[in-house]
C-alpha positions in Angstrom: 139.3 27.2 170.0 139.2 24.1 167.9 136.7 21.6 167.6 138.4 18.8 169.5 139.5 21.5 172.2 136.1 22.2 172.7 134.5 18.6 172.9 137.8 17.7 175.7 136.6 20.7 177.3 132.8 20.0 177.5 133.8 16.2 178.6 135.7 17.7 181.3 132.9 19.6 182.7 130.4 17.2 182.0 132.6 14.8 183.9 133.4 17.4 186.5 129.5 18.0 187.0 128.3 15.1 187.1 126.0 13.8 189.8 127.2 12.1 193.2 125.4 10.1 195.5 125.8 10.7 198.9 127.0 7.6 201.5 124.4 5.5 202.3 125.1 6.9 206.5 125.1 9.7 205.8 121.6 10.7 207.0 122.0 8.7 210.1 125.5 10.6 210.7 124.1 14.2 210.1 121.0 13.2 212.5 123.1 12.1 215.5 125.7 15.1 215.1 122.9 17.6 214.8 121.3 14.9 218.0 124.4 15.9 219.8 124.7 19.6 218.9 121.0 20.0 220.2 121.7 18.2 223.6 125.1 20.1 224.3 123.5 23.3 223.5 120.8 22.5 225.9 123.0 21.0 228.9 124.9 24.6 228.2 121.7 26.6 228.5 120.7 24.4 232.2 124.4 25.4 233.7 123.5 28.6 233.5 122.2 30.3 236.3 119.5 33.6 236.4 122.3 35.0 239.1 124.7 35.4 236.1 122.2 36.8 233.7 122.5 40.0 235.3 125.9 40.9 233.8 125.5 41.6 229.8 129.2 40.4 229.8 127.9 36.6 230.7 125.2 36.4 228.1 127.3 35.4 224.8 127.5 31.8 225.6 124.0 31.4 226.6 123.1 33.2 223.5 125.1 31.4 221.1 123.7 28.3 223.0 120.8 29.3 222.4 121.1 30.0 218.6 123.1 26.8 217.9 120.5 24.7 219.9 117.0 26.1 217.9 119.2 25.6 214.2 120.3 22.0 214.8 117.0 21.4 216.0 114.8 22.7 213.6 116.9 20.8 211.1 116.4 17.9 212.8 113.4 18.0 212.7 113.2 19.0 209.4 115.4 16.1 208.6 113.1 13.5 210.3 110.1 14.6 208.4 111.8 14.7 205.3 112.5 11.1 205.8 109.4 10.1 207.1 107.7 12.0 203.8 110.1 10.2 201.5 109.1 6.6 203.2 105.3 7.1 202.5 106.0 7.9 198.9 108.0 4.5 198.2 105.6 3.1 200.3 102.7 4.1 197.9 101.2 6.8 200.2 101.5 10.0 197.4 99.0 12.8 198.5 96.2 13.9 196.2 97.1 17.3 196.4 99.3 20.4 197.5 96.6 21.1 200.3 97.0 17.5 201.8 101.3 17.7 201.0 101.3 20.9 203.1 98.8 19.4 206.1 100.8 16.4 206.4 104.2 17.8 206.2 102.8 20.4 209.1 101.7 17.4 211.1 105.1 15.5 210.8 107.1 18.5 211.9 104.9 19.4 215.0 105.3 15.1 215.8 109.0 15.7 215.5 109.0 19.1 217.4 106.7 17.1 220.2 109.0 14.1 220.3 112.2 16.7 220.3 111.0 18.5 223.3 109.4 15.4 224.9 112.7 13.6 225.4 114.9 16.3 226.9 
């Protein structure tokens, strides 16, 4: 390959790879979609009655409810602690440590779990 090839073909890539920034909504869009995944999965799970439990053929939905549901919500909430974490640091609020990173990213995600399970 000749040297001018080469260099068009690096630019290429390098242009190809190059970084992009996300929207500026876009965190407020994924958390109200993964909002509205986690309250349809749950209004799914309360239709179901115990009755209809008895049948294995009637437990795919609930199931799938049930999967669906715990993902979008632990990613919520994982989502919301991400963001809280990222507002103390340009806020000035940088922990000391790993010990005291890992304490208060376990106290933001139990908050958010609490808050989750409080409004439903």
């Amino acid at each position: 390959m000749s040297e001018t090839a080469q260099n068009g073909f690096e630019g290429l890539l390098r242009e190809a790879l190059s970084p992009v920034e996300p929207p500026a909504d876009l965190v407020v869009r994924l958390e109200s979609a993964l909002q509205s995944i986690t309250e349809l999965a749950a209004d799914e799970l309360e239709a179901w009655e115990l009755s209809a439990m008895r049948d294995p053929r009637n437990w795919a939905r609930p199931a799938a409810a049930l999967v669906v549901g715990s993902v979008a919500g632990a990613a919520l909430v994982l989502l919301r602690a991400r963001r809280r974490a990222q507002q103390d640091v340009s806020r000035g609020g940088i922990a000391d440590g790993a010990r005291e990173t890992a304490g208060r990213a376990l106290k933001d995600l139990s908050r958010e779990t609490r808050r989750l399970l409080g409004e439903r």
